[in-house]
C-alpha positions in Angstrom: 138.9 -84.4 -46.3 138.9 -81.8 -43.6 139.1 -79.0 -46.4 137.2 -76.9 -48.7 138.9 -79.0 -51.3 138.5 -82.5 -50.0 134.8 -81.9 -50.0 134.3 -80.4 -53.2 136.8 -82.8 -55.2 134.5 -86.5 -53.7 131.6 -84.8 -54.4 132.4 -83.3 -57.7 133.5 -87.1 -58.2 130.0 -88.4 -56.8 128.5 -86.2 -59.2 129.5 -87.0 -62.4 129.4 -90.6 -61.8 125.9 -90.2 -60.4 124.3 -87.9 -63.9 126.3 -90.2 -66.2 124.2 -93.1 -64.4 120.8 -91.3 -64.3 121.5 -90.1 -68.1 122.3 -93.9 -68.6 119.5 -95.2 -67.2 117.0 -92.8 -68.3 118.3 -93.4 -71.6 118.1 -97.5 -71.4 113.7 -97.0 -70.3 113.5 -94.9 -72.9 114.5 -96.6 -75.6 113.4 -99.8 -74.4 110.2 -100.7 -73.2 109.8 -101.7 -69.1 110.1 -105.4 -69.7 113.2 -105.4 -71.5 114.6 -102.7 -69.1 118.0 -103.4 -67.2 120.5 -101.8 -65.8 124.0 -102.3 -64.8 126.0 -101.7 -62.1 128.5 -99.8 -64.4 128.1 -98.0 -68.0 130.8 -98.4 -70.8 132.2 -95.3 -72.7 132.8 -96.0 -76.2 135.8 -94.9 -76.9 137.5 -96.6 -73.1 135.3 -99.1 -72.0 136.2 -99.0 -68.4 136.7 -95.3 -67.7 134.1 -95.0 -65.2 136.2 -97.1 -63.0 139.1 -96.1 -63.9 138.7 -92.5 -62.7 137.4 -94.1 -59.6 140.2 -95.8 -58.9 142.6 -92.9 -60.2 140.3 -90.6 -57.6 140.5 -92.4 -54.2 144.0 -93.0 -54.6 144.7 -89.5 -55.1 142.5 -88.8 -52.0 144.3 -92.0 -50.1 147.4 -90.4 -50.7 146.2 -86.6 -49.9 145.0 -88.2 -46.3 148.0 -90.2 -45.5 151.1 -89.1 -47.0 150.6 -85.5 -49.1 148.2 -83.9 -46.3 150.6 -84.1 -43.2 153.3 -82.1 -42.4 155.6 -85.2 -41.9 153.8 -87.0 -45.0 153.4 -89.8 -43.5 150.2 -90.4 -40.3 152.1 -92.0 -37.3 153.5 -91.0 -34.4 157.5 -92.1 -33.8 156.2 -95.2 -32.1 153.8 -96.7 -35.1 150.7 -95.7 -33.2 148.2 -93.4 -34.5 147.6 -90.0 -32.9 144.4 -88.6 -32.7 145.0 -85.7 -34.4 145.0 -87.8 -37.5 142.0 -90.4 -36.8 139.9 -88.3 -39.2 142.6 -89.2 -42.2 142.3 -92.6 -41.6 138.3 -93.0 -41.7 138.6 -90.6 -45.1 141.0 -93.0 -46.2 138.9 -95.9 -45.3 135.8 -94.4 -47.1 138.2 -94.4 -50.2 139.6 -97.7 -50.2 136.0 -99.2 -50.1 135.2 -97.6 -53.0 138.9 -98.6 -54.4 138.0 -102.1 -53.9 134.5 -101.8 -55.5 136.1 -100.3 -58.7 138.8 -102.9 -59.1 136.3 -105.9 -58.6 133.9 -104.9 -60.8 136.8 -104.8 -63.6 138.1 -107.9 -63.0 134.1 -109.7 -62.5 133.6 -108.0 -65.5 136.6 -109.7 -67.1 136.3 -113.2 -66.0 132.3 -112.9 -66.0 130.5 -115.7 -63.8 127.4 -116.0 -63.9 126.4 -113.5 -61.0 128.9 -111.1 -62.1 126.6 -108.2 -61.5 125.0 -109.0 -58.5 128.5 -109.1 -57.3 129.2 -105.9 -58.7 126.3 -104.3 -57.1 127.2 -106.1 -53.8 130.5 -104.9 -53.5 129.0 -101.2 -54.2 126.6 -102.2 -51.3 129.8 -103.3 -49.0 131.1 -99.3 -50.4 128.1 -97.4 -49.2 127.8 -99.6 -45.7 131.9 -98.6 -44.9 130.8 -94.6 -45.9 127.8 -94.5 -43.8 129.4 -96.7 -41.2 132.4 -94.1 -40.9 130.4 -91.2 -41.3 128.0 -92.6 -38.5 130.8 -92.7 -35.8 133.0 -89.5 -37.3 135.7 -88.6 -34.5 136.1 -85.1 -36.1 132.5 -83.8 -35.3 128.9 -85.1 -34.0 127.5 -81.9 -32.5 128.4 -79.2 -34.4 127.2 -77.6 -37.7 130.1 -80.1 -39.3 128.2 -82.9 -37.7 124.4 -81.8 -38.7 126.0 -81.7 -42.4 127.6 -85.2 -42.0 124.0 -86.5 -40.0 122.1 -85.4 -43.4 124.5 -86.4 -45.7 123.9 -90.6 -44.1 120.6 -89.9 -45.1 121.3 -89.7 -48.5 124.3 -92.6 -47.9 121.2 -95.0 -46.7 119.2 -94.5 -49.9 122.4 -95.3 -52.3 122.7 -98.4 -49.8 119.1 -99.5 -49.8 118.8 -99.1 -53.4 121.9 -100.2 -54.7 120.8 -103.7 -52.8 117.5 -103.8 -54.5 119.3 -103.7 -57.8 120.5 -106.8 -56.9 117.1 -108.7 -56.8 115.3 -106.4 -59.0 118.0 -105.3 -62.0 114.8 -104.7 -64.4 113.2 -101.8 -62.0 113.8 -98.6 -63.5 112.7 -96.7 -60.1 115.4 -98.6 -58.1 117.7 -97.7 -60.6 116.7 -93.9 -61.2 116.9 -93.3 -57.5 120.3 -95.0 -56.9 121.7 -92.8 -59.5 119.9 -89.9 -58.2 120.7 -90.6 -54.8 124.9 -90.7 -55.6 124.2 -87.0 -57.3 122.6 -86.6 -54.1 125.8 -86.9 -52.4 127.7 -85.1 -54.5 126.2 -82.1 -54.4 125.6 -82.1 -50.4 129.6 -82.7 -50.3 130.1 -79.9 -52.7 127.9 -77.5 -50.5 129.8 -79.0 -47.5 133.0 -78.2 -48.7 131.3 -74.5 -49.3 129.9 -73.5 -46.5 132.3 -74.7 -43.8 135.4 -73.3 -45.0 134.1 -69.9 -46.4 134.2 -67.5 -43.6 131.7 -65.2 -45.6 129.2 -68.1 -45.4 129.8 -68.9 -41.9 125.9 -68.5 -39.8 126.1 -65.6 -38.0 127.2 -66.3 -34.1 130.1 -69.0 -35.3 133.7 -68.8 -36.2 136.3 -70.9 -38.0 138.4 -72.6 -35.1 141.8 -74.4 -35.3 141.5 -78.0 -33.8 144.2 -80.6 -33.9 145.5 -78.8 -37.4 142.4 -78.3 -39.1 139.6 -76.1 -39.4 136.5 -76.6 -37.5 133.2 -74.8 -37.1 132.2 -73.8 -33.5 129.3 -71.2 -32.3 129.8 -68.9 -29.6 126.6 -70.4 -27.8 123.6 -72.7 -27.2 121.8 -70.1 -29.5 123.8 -69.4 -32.4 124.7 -73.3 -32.9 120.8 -74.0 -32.8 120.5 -71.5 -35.9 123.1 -72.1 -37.6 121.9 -76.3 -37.3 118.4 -74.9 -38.2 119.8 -73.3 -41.2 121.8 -76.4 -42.6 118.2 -78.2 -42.0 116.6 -75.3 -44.5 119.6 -76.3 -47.1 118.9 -79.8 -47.5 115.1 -79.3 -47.6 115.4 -76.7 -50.5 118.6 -79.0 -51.8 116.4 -81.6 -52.1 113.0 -79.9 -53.6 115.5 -78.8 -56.2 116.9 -82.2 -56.7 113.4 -83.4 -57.2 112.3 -81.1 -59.8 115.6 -81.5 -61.8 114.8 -85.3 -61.8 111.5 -84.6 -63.5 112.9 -82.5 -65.9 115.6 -84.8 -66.7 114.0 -87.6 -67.0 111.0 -86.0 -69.4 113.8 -84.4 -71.4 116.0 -87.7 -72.1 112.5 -89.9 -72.6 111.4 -87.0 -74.9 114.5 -87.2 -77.4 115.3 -91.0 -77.3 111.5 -91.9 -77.3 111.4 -90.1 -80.2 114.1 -92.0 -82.0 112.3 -95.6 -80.9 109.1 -94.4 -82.8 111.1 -92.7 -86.1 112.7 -96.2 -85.7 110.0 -98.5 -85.6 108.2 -96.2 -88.4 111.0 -97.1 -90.6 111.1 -100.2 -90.2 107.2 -100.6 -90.3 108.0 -98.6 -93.8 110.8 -101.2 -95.0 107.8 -104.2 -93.7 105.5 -102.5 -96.4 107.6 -102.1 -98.9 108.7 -105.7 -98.7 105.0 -106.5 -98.6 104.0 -104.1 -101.3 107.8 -105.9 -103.8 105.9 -109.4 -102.8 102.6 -108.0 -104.2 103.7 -106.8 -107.2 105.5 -110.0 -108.0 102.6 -111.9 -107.3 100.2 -109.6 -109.3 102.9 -110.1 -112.3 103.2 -113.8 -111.9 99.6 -114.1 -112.4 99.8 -111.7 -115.0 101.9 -113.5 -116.9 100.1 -117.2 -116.1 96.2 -115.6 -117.4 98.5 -114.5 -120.9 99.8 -117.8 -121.6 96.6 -119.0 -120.8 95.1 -117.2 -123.3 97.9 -117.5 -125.9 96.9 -121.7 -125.2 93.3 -120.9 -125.8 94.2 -118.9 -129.2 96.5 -121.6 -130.8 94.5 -124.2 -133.5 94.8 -127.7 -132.5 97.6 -129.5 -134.2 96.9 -132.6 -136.1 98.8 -135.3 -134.9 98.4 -137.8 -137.6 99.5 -138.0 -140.8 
């Protein structure tokens, strides 16, 4: 994860599961009123049910792999003697981070399977347990804590505690569209703060000015030439996430109007129709009744026309 590319390929990942859950959701309260709203700790594709976690599972194991066998020069993490060195700490916590999220992905296939009865509260838990391990690892990083690396990984919990917080409420309160809406905004959150990450730390262009790129125990790290320049360039990744995050909001908004706006639309043409098929049943039962009495008041009068019929002879 220590690379341009092992920041922008999680948070690319974080991303599209994150707008397919907020265009998911979104798309649930709109076409169904805030009682009957519910979400789910997953969403099905038509055409695979499970692909969500599928390419969840297919992408930590790619990035388990990439930290502890493809990454290093010797392809495999340990020194001679089976002990870790500590040149290679940060591989294991990335690692860690993936196989949480591993984990979450293969349970919620097989809950979903076998389905007990709190199937997806124990989905949503074990997404909880996910989030805890990330913000937990992230929390006590060995690679960075003080540098601009560190700021970007001390805002990027921030976003880690939201996904956490919410993605427990779902448990109690599944029907909440907020809780919902925020998780998945939240997780596209963290995407994108990963993909600006992976951006801004290994583009020397972008570097603030006053820091260089450094090599430290094989991989690239940022490091200011004083007390001054590192204040900035935190100050700057500060600015970042503030605008990130005005833009984040607004895009919600206009999300979120947008996919209410066309699926709303489609509950009302729907309930017009049928409102239209109600009437026209009404208007078949009218007409039958209007005929059936139609045809009662002729024979009536038929009867009242006919001479009497003498009966005796």
């Amino acid at each position: 994860m220590g690379t341009m590319v092992g920041h922008v390929a999680p948070g690319l990942g974080f991303l599209i599961i994150g707008l397919w859950h907020l265009f998911n959701n979104t798309k649930i309260h709109a076409l169904k009123p805030n009682s009957s709203f519910k979400s789910s700790p997953w969403f099905e594709f038509k055409f695979l049910r499970y692909l969500e976690l599928y390419l969840i599972i297919f992408g930590t194991s790619l990035s388990i792999s990439m930290e502890l066998f493809i990454g290093p020069e010797k392809h495999q993490p340990l020194d001679p003697d089976w002990t870790i060195p500590s040149n290679h700490l940060h591989n294991f916590e990335h690692a860690s981070i993936s196989l949480s999220l591993l984990i979450y992905a293969i349970v919620a296939i097989i809950l979903n399977k076998i389905r007990p009865k709190a199937h997806e509260g124990l989905t949503l838990f074990f997404a909880a347990l996910a989030f805890s391990q990330q913000l937990f690892l992230f929390h006590l990083h060995s690679s960075d804590h003080m540098g601009v690396e560190g700021q970007y990984h001390l805002l990027l919990q921030s976003a880690i505690v939201v996904c956490l917080a919410t993605t427990l409420m779902g448990i109690g309160l599944p029907n909440n569209f907020l809780v919902s809406f925020v998780r998945s905004l939240s997780i596209v959150f963290q995407g994108v703060w990963l993909i600006l990450m992976g951006i801004m730390l290994w583009t020397p262009s972008l570097i603030s000015k006053g820091c260089f790129m450094n090599l430290e125990e094989g991989h690239y790290v940022v490091r200011c030439e004083g007390e001054h320049a590192l204040h900035r360039a935190k100050s700057l990744v500060n600015i970042q996430f503030s605008w990130f995050l005005s833009g984040l909001s607004i895009f919600a908004l206009v999300f979120y109007i947008f996919v209410v706006k066309v699926y709303g639309q489609k509950v009302e043409y729907l309930s017009l129709e049928s409102k239209e098929v109600n009437l026209d049943d009404e208007f078949e039962d009218l007409e039958m009744q209007v005929k059936g009495l139609g045809e009662s008041h002729s024979f009536i009068q038929i009867k009242k026309g006919m001479p009497p019929i003498d009966m005796e002879r």
